[in-house]
C-alpha positions as a printed NumPy array, in Angstrom:
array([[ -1.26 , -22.603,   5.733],
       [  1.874, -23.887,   7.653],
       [  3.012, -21.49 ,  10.432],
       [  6.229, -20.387,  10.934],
       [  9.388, -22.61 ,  11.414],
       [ 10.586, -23.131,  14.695],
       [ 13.941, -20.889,  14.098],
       [ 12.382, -18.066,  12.957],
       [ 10.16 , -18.549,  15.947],
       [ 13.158, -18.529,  17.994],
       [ 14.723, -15.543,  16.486],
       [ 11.661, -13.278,  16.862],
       [ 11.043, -14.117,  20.483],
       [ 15.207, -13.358,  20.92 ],
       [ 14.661,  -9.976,  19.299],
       [ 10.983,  -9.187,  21.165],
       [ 11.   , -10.611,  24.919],
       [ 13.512, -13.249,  25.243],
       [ 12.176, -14.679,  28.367],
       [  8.428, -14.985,  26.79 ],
       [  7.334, -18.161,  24.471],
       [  5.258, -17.67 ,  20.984],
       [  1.264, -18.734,  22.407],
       [ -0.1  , -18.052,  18.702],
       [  0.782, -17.502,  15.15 ],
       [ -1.941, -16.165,  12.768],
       [ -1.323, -15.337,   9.408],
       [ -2.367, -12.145,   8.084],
       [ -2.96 , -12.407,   4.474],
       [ -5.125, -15.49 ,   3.314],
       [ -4.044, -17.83 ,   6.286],
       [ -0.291, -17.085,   5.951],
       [  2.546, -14.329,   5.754],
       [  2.692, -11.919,   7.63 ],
       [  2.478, -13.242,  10.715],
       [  0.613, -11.942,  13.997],
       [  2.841, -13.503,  16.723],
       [  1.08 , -13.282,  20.222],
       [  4.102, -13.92 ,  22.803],
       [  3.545, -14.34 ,  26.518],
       [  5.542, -14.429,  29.999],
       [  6.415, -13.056,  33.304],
       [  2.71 , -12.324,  33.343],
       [  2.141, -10.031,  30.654],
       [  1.857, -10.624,  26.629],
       [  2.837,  -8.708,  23.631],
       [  2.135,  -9.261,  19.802],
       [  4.131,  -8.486,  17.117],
       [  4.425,  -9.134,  13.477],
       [  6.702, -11.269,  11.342],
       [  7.315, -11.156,   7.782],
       [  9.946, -13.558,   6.274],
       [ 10.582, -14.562,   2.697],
       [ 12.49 , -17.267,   0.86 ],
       [ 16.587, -16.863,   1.288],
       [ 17.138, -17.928,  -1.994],
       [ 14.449, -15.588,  -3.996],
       [ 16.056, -12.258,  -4.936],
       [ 12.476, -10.538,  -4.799],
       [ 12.002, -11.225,  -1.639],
       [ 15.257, -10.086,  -0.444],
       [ 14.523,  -6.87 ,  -2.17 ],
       [ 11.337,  -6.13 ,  -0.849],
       [ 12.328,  -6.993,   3.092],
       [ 15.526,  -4.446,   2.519],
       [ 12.999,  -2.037,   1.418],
       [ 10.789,  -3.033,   4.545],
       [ 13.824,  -1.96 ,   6.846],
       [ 14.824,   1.227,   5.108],
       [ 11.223,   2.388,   4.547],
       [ 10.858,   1.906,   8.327],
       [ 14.172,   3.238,   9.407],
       [ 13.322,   6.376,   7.315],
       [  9.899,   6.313,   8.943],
       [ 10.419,   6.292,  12.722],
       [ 13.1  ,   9.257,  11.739],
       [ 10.405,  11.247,  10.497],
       [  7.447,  10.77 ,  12.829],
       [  5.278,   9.017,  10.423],
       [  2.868,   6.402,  11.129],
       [  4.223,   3.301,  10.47 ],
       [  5.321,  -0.068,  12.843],
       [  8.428,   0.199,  14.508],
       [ 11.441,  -2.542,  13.381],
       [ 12.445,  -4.437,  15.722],
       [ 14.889,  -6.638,  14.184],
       [ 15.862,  -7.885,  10.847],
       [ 17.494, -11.122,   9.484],
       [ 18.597, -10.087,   5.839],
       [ 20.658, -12.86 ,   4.956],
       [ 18.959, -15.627,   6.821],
       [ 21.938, -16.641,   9.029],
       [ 20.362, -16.309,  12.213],
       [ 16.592, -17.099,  11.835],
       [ 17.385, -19.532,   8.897],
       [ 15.364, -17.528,   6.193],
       [ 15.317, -13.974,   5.644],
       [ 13.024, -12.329,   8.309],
       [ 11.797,  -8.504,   9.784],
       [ 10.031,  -8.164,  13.036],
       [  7.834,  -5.324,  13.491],
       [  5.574,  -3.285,  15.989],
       [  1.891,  -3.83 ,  15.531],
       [  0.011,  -0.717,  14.7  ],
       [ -3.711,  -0.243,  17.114],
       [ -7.049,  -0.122,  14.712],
       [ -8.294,  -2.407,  11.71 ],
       [ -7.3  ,  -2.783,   7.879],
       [-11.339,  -3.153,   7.047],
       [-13.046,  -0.746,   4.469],
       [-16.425,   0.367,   5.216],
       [-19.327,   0.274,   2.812],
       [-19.255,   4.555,   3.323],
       [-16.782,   6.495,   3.972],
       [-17.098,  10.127,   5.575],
       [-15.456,  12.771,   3.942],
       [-12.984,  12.95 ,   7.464],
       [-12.007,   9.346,   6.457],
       [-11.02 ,  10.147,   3.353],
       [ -9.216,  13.333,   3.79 ],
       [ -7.325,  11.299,   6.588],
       [ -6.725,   9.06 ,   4.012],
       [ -5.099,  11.803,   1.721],
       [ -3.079,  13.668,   4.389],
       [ -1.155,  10.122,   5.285],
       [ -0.107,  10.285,   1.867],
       [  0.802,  13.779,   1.968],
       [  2.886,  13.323,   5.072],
       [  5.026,  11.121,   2.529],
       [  5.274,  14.283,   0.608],
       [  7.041,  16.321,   3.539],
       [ 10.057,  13.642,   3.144],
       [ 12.83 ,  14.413,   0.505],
       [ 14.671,  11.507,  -0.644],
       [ 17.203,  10.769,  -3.24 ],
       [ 17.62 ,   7.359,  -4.358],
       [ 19.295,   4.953,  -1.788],
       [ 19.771,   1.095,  -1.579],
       [ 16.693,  -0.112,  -0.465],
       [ 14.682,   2.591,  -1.432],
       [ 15.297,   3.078,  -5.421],
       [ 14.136,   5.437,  -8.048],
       [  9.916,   4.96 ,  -8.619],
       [  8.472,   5.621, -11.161],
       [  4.863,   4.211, -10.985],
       [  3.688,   1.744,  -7.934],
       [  4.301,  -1.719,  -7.3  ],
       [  7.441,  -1.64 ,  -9.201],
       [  8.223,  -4.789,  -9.248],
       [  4.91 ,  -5.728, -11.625],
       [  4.758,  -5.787, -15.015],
       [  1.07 ,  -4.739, -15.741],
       [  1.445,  -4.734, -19.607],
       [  2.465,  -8.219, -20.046],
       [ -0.2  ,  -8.853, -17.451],
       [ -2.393,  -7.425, -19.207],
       [ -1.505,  -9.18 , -22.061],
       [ -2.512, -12.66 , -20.38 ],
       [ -5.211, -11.927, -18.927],
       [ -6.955,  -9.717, -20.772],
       [ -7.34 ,  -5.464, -21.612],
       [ -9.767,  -3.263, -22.791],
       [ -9.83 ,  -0.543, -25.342],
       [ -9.712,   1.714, -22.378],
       [ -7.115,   0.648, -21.139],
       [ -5.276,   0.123, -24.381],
       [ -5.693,   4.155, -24.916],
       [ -4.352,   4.612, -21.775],
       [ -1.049,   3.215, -22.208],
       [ -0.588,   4.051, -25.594],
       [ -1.143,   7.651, -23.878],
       [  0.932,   7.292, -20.928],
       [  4.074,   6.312, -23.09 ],
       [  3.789,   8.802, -25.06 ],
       [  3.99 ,  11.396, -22.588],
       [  7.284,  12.106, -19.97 ],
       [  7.486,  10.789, -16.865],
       [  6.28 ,  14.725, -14.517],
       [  9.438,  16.194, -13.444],
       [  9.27 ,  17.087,  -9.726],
       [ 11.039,  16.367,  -6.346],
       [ 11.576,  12.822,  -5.238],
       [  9.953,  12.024,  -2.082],
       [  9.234,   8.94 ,  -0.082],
       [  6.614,   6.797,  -1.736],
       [  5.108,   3.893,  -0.141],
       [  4.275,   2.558,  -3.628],
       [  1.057,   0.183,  -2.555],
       [ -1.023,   2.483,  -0.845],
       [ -4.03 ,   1.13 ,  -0.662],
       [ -6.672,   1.115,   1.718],
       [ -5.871,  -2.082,   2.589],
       [ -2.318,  -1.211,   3.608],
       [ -3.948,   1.588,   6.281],
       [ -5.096,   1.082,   9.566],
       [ -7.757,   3.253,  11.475],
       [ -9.428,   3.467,  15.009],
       [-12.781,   5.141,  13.975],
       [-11.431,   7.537,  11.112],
       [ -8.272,   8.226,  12.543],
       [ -5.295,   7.073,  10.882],
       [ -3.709,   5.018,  12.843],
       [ -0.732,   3.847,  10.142],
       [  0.676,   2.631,   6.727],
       [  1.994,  -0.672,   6.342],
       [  3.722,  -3.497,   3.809],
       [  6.19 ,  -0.952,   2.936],
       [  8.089,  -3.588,   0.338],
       [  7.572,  -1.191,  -2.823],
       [  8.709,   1.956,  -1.121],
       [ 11.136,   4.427,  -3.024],
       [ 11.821,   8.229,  -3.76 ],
       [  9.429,   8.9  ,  -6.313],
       [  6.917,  11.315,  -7.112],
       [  4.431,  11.554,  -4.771],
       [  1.467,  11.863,  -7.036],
       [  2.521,   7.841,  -6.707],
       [  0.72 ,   7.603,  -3.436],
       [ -1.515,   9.878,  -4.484],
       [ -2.82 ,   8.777,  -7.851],
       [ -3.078,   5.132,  -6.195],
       [ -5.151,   6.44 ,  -3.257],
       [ -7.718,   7.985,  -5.393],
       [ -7.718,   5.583,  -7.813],
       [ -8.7  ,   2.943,  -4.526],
       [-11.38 ,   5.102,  -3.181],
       [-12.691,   5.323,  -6.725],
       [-13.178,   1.818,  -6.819],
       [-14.71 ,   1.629,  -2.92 ],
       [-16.992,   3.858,  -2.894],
       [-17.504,   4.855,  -6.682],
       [-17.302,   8.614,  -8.31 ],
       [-20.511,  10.176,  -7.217],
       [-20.559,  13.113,  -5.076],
       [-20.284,  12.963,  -1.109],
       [-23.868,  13.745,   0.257],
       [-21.782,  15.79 ,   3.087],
       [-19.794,  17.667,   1.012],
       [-20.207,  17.667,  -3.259],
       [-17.285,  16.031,  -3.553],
       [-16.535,  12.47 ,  -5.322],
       [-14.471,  10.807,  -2.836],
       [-11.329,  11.02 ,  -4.742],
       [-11.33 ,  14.443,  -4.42 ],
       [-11.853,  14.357,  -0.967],
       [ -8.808,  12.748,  -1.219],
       [ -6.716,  15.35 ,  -2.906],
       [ -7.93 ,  17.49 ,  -0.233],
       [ -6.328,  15.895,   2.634],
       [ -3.346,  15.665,   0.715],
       [ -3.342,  18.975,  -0.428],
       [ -3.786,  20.536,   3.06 ],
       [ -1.111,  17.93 ,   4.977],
       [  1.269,  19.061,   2.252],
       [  0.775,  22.476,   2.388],
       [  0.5  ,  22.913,  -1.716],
       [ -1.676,  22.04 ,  -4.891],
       [ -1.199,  18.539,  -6.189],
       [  0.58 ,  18.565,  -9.699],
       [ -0.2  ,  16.388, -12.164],
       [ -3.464,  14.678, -11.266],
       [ -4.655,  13.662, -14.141],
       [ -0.95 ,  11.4  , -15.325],
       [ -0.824,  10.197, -11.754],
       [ -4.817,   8.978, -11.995],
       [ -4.272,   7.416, -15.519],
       [ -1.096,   5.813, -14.216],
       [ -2.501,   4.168, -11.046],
       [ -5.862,   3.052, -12.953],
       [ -3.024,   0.762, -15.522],
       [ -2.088,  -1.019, -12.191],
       [ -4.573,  -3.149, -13.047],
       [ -6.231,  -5.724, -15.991],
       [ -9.247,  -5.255, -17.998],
       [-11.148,  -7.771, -15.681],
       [-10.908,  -6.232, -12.229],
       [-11.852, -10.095, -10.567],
       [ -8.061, -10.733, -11.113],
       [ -6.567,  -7.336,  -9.018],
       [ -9.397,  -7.415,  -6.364],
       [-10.386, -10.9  ,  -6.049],
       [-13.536, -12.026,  -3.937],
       [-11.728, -13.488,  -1.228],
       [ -9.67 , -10.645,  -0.765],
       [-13.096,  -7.951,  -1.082],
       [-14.155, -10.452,   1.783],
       [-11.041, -10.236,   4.122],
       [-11.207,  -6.139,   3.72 ],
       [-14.92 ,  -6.276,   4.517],
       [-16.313,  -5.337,   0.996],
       [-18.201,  -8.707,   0.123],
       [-20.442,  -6.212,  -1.766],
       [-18.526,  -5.321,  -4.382],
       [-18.183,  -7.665,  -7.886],
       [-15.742,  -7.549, -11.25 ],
       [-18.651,  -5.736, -12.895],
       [-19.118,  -3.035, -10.593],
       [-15.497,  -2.584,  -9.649],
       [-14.544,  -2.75 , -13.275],
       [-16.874,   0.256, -14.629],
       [-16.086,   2.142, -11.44 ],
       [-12.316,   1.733, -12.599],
       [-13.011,   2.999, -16.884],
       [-15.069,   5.728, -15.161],
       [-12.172,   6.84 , -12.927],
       [ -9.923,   6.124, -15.899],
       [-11.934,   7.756, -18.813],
       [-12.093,  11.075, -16.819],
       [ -8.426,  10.84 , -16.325],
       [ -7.656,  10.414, -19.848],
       [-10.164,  13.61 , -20.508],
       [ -7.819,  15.783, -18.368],
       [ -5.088,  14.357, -20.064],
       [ -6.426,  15.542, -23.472],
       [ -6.266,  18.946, -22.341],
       [ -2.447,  19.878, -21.167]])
């Protein structure tokens, strides 16, 4: 892909080290946006990330005011996240809309196991989230499932359901949305928006569906993710299928029992279509170092997480 224009190149050296030059630009996802800017002078260098989006595209506005507020909201509450360093919301300066950001130490990868540290890591960042109160604001709106801004059903009508799947929303809808406090809710968080150093948490990032929500949000996609890693079978360390490792760490970080598992499980597991090729593609299994996995595999792992979600659900 193209790298950045030469104006938003400008504006985030301005905003970062105005006396250094950009030496590189890689992109981040599949060749492109984000952008991992690598700027140099006065003998030292620096890197930091870019994100821009299309001036004229209303999502993309959206989701970069999100960016900033989730951020603002972030460094406010000592959670681990990048650090803004400048935003271009309108496009008038960088000539299209832009955020600059901190880059966060450790990698993105999954591994092919995960220790039961990892994963209760994984579960505490989310319950971190939890600690945060937060009524609606602009920028970070009411949530009521993740990635808000996809519609999954007609989706789902495209490409393609499953009788599982079918159950499950007919289920979902006919049940309320779990009353509770609003926190902050990252509303992607996958393993692929985490960085670690070893199986420390280093940091959550691509904060564009963030909201006040319910944080069984966070949580319900988490387990739902490690579900489809590193399957439902118990830990050899511990007895415990990874996504309740999970609910561990975020139980302990939050200092309380999770509520509503089971809705938050069956809700995460309908981010997604019956043929799991389309939500976790083989180039993108590749780039988070699980060439692996396949549809097949990640698609039973996905009804089995789902099926015993819906079992729970038969019982409140």
């Amino acid at each position: 892909m193209s790298s950045p224009d030469e104006q938003v190149l400008r504006w985030a050296v301005r905003a970062a080290a105005p006396s250094a030059r950009v030496v590189s630009a890689t992109g981040m996802r599949a060749g492109g946006n984000p952008w991992l800017l690598r700027l140099a002078g006065a003998g030292s260098t620096c890197e930091v990330v870019l994100k821009t989006g299309d001036a004229a595209a209303d999502l993309d506005r959206r989701q970069l005011l999100t960016t900033v507020a989730a951020l603002e909201l972030a460094v406010g509450h000592a959670l681990p996240a990048p650090r803004l360093i400048a935003a271009d919301l309108d496009g008038s300066a960088a000539g299209t809309v832009a955020v600059l950001m901190t880059v966060l130490a450790g990698s993105s990868k999954i591994p092919r196991v995960a220790s039961a540290g990892r994963l209760r890591a994984l579960g505490a960042a989310a319950g971190a989230l939890a600690s945060v109160a937060l009524a609606p604001r602009p920028g970070l709106e009411l949530r009521t499932r993740a990635l808000y801004d996809m519609d999954f059903a007609a989706w789902r009508t495209s490409a393609g359901t499953s009788h599982l799947l079918a159950r499950a929303e007919e289920q979902i809808a006919s049940l309320p949305v779990p009353d509770g406090e609003l926190v902050l809710v990252h509303g992607d968080l996958w393993q692929g928006n985490t960085i670690w150093i070893g199986d420390s948490c280093s940091g959550m990032i691509d904060w564009d569906a963030a909201g006040a929500g319910s944080p069984g949000i966070d949580l319900g996609t988490l387990r739902s993710d490690v579900a489809l890693f590193f399957g439902s079978s118990p830990l050899a360390s511990t007895g415990l299928p990874a996504a309740d490792e999970v609910l561990t760490g975020w139980q302990q970080a939050a200092g309380r029992p999770a509520e509503h598992v089971a809705y938050w499980d069956a809700a995460a597991a309908l981010c997604t279509v019956g043929d799991m090729d389309y939500c976790l593609p083989g180039d993108l299994l590749g780039e988070v170092g699980r060439p692996d996995l396949n549809a097949e595999l990640l698609t039973a792992r996905r009804d089995a997480f789902l099926a015993a979600a819906l079992d729970d659900l038969d019982s409140w």
